[in-house]
C-alpha positions, 0 to 999 in steps of 0.5 A: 669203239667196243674194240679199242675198249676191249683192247685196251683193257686187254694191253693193261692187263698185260702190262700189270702181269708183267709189272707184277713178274718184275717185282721178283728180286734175286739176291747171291751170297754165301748162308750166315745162318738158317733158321729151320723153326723161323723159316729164315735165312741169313745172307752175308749181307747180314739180310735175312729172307723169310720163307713159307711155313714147313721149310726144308733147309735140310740139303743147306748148310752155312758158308755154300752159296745160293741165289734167293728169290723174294719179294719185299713185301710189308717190309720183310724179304718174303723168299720163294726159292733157293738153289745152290748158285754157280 
């Protein structure tokens, strides 16, 4: 019975991990506008996706094309990475 528990118990927490990995989203589109002091970026879509405090969009400029990486999160599009897309 110990091993059906500790099984279980081990197959849900893989289950929660990589439900937790999907919940990443990508989005693709060319820079509207950035925002160095808000930490923000606006796609074409008019979306504007929020990244952590001390951004760098130094290496950015409007019109190039990137691919974000975010999650939603209380209603805002919380960005973790951005690269130039192909």
């Amino acid at each position: 019975m110990r091993k059906i528990v500790v099984s279980a118990l081990v197959i849900a927490t893989l289950g929660l991990s990589s439900a937790a990995m999907a919940a990443a989203t990508m989005a693709t589109g060319p820079i509207v506008s950035m925002d160095a002091k808000a930490c923000t970026v606006t796609l074409d879509k008019k979306v504007v996706y929020q990244f952590p405090a001390k951004c760098d969009f130094s290496k950015l400029k409007a019109g190039e094309k990137v691919t974000i990486t975010f999650e939603m999160k209380a209603g805002k599009n919380n960005a973790t990475k951005i690269v130039a897309a192909k």
